[in-house]
N, C-alpha and C positions, 0 to 999 in steps of 0.2 A: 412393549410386548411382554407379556407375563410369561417368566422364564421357568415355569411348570412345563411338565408336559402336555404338550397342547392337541386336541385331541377333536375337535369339530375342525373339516376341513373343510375348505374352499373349491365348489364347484367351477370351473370359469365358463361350463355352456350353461348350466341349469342354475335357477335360486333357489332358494328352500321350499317356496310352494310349489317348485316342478317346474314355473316358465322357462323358457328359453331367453336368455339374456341377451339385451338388443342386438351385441356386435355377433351374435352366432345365429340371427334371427332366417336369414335367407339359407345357412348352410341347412340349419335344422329344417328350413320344409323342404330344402332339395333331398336331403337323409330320409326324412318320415317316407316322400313321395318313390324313394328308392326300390324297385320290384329284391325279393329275395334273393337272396347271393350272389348282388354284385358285389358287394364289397371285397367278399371272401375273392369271388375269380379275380377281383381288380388287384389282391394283395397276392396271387400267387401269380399275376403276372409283374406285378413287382420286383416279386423274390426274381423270377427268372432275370429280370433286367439286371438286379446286380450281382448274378452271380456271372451273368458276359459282361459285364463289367469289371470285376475282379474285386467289388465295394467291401474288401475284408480287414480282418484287424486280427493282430498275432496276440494269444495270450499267453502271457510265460510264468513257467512252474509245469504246464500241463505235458501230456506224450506228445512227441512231433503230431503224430496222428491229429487230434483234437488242437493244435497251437494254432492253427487258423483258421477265424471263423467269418460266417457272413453275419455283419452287423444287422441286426433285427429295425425294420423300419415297420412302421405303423403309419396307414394312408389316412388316419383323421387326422385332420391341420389341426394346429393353435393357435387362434384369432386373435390378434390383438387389436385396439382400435386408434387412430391417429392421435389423439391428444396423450392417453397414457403413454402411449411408445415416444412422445416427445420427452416427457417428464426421464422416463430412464435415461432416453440418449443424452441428455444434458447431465444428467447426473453418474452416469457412464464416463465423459469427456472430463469432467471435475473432478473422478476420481483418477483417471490413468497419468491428466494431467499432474495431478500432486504426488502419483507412487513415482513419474521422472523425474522430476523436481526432486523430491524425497532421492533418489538413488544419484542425480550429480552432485547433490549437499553431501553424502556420505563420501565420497570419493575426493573432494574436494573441501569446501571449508568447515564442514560437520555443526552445521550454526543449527540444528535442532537437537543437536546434543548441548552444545554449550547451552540451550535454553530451556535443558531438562526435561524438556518434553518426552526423548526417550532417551537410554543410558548407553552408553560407551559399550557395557559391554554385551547389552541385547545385538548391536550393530558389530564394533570387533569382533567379536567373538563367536557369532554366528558362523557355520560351515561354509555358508554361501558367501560370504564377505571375501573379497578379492585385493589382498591387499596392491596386486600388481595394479590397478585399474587406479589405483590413489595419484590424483592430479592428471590424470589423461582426458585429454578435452572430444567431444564426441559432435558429430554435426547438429543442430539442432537443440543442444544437449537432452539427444532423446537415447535412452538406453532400453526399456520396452519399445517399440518399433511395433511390435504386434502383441496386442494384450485379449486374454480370454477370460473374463470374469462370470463366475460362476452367480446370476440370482434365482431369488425361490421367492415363492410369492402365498401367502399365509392370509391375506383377505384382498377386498376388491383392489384399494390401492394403497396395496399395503406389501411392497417389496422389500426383500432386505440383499445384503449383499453376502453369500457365503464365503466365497474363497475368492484372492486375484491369481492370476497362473500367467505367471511375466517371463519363464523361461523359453519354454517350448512349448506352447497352448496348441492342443490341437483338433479337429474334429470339423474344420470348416469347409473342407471338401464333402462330408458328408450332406450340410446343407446348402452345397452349389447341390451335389445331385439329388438330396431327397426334393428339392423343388423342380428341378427336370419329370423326373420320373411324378409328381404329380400333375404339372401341365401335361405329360404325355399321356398319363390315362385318366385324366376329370378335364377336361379343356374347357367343358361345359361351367365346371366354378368359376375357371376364372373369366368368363364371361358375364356370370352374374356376381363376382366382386373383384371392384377396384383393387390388388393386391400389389403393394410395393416390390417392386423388382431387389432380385441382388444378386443373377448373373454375373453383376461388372464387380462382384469384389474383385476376380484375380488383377482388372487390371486398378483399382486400384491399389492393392497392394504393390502390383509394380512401380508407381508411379511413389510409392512411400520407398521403397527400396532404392528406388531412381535418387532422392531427396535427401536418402542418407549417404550417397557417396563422397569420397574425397573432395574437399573443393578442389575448383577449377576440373573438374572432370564432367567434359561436355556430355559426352555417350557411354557414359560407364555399362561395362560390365557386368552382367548380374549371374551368379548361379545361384542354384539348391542346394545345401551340402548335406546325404543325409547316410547312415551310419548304416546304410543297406538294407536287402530284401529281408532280412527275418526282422528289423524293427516291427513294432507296431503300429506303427503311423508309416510303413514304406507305402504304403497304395496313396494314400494324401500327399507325400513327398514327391511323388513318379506327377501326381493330376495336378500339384500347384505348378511347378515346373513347365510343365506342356502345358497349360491353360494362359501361363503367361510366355509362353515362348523362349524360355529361357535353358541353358543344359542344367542336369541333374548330375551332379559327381557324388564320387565319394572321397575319402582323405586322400587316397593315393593316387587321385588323379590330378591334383596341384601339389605345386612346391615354391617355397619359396629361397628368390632370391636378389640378394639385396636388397632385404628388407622390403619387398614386391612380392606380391602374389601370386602366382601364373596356372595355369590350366595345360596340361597336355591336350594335341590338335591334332591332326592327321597334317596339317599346313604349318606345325613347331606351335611352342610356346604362346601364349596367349595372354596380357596381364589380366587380371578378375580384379573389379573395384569394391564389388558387393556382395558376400555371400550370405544368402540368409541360412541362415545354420541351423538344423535341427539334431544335431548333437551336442549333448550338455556340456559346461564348461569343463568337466576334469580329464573328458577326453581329445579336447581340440587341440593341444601340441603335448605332443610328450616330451618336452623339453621345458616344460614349464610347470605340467600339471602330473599325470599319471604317466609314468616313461614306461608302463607296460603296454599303454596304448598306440592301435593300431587302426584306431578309427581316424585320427587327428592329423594334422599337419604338422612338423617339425618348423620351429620360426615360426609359425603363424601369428602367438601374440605380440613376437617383435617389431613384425607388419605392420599388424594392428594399428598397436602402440605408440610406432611412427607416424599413424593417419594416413597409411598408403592403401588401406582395405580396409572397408567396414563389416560389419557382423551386425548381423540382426537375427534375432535380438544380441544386445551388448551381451559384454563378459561381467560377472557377478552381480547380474535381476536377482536373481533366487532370495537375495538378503530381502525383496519389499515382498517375493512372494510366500514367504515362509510364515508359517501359520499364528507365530507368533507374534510378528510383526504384523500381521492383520489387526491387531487389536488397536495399532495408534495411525489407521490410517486416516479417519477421521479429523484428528488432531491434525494428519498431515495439511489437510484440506484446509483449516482455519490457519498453520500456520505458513506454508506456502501461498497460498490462494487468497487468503482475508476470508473466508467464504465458510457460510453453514453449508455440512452436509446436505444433499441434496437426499442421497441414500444412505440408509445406514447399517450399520452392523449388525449380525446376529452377536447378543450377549455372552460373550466370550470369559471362561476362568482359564487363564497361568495356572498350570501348574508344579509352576516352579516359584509360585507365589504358597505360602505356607498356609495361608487362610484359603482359599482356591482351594488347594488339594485337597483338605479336610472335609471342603465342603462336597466337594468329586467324589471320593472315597463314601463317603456316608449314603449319596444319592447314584450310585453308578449304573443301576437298574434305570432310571428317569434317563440318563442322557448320552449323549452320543462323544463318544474320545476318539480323537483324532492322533498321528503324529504328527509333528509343527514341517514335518520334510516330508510328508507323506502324500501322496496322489493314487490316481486313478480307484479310489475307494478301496487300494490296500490297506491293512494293518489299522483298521477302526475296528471301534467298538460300536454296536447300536443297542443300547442297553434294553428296551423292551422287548427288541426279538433275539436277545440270546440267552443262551441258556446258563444255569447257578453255575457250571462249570467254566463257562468261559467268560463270565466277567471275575470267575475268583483268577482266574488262570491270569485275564488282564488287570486286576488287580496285582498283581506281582510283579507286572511288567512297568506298571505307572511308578511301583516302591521302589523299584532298582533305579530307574532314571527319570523321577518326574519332570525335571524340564526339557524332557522327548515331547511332549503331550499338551496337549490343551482338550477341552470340555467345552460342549454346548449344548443345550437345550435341544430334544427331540423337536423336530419343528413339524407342526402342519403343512407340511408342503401341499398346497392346492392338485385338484385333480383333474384330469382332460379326458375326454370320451375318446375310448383306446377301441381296437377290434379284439379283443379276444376269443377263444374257442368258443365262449358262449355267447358273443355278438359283441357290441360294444357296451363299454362296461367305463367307470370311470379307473382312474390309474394315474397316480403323483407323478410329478414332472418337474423339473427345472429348468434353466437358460442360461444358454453359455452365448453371449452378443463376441462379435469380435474387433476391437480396436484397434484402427492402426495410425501411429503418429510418426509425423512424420514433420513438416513444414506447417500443419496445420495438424488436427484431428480428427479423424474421417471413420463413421462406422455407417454398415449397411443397413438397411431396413430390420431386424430381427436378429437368429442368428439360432443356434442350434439347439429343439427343446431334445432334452432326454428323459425317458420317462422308466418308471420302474415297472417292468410289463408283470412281477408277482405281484398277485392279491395281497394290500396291505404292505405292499415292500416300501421303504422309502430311499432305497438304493438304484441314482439311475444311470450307475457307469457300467459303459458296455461289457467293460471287464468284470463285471460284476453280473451280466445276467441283462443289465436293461439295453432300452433302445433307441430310437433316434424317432423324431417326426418332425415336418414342415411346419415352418412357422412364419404367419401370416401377418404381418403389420400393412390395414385396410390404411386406402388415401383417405382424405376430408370427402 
């Protein structure tokens, strides 16, 4: 990939002379044949669905007023067609497989250190590194449990992998329900395309939570544990929970003891085998981690630690998700796996590498600076759409602590036939698939596109302005 700024982008319904590309070939005459403003009334009866559904996401920094909102859904689907969506899910599996692999080698015999591939102290020394997790053996030795990897797609087949999100990945209730709510108002599509189902992710996430309990625990226990109603992801935390039939606490609805985990009951005590955790690790026990927290359980990683409760995801992912360590996952892949990348990487500068930075600094207009701890499209730079003030301003930011940062290439992110105020129009997107490992590795047909509903934006986190749409992986 030519690490310019790249600037011809990739249609996925139309080619360059205007056809329709095979795999959108049946939506596009059902579209053309479409009478005047269905789409619009089909997308305001959308809006109404998930606003009685409660489908919101809290932004924070803004007034209570504006801190939640209703995530913006887009009724054009993203087609994909069986053979390609094979090619990902195999190279999807290859990768989560080598960031677990990757995260029990760091905790225990650190043999991709000894073998220089990456350095002591990219991994020690990282914030996310958990020294207490050193030598604790995990079921499976699976420490992502659910992984959300971020790809973007820049020609036909021609994907790359932007970021892994092995903490607390989140957004996959939005695409159980943006597929609901498109069977409920286009029924008619999915009778004229074979469309791969993926209802049944909750239960198998169950059945991956089920996989990671203590041995010997025939019927384990499973909750949600999540950090409450003003989270951002509380409405995902409330519908994984209840889709799989499991309760939803918060910290101070368990406690441990004797190194046992239990659940307050209206019938006493309760033990809990598996919690899938959607609070970060420096608030899950404040007796280990942050003792001003009030989200966590006290003793919980004593539990843990013992193998009397699991946690999914583990304690210290963050070390394979962290932006930096993105750069030797590929390595990872050949050195756990024996195996070429299947996917690979956007061209990644360190800039905590001295030649990197020079070359960042000189070109910061061309490209996109991230923080290596940074998410939800906070605290980036996108160099061609901002302004002389605020790449000098982020220039000063990368001087004080360059190895906060890494740099990429503006990328062409491909574009999808969106609705906007002036009909549909094309508009950049990306895909968040979602993986769950567990006794095997198991992902659903597709998985979440988000797309950047401004003209010209290539920003498509909802905190950020973008949206969500349905996405479609057709059978053979």
């Amino acid at each position: 990939m030519d690490t310019k700024t790249l600037k011809k982008y990739f249609n996925e319904m139309y080619a360059d002379n205007g056809a329709v590309r095979d795999i959108y070939e049946r939506y596009g005459n059902w579209l053309k044949d479409l009478p005047d403003g269905t789409l619009e009334r089909r997308n305001a009866e959308a809006e109404l669905l998930f606003r009685r559904l409660g489908i919101t996401f809290a932004v924070y920094g803004e007034d209570a007023g504006e801190a939640e909102r209703l995530i913006p859904f887009d009724i054009v689907p993203r087609i994909f067609g069986a053979s390609e969506w094979q090619r990902l899910e195999l190279g999807l599996k290859q990768r989560v497989r080598a960031l677990n692999a990757f995260l029990h080698d760091i905790y225990h015999d650190q043999e991709i250190i000894k073998a220089g591939i990456i350095t002591e102290q990219q991994v020690l020394n990282n914030a996310q590194y958990r020294p207490e997790m050193k030598g604790v053996n995990l079921p499976n030795q699976v420490y992502a449990h659910i992984a959300g990897i971020d790809l973007v797609r820049i020609a036909e087949n021609d994907f790359y992998v932007l970021e892994d999100n092995l903490r607390t990945p989140s957004g996959v209730s939005y695409m159980l329900e943006n597929r609901k709510t498109m069977m409920r108002l286009f029924p008619e599509l999915f009778v004229k395309h074979a469309v791969e189902p993926v209802e049944h992710y909750p239960q198998m996430l169950l059945n991956t939570l089920r996989e990671a309990a203590p041995p010997n625990v025939a019927y384990p226990v499973i909750v949600v544990m999540t950090p409450g109603s003003y989270n951002s992801a509380y409405f995902e935390h409330a519908y994984l929970a209840s889709q799989m039939g499991v309760e939803l606490v918060e910290g101070q609805d368990l406690f441990v003891h004797q190194q046992k985990v239990y659940m307050h009951t209206t019938e006493g005590p309760q033990q809990v085998h598996v919690i899938y955790r959607r609070v970060d690790d420096d608030f899950i026990d404040p007796r280990v981690f942050r003792p001003d927290s009030t989200l966590g359980v006290p003793g919980l990683m004593e539990a843990y630690c013992s193998g009397n409760v699991a946690l999914a995801n583990g304690v210290g992912t963050g070390v394979a998700d962290d932006k930096s360590t993105y750069l030797f996952v590929p390595e990872m892949i050949r050195f756990y796996l024996g195996e070429a990348p299947i996917l690979s990487n956007v061209p990644t500068w360190r800039l905590s590498e001295s030649e990197d930075l020079s070359y960042v600094l000189a070109h910061l207009p061309e490209l996109v600076v991230k923080e290596v701890q940074g998410s939800g499209g906070y605290g980036m730079l996108v160099g061609p759409t901002s302004s002389k003030a605020e790449i000098e301003a982020y220039r000063l930011r990368i001087l004080a602590e360059p190895a906060k940062f890494i740099a990429q290439p503006t990328l062409a992110l491909s574009s999808c036939p969106t609705l906007v105020e002036s009909g549909v129009a094309p508009r950049h997107v990306d895909l968040r698939p979602f993986v769950l490992s567990g006794k095997d590795v198991r992902i659903v047909p597709g998985g979440l596109t988000r797309v950047a509903l401004t003209e010209g934006s290539l920003v498509v986190n909802s905190s950020q302005g973008g949206g969500t749409k349905d996405t479609w992986v057709l059978e053979d």
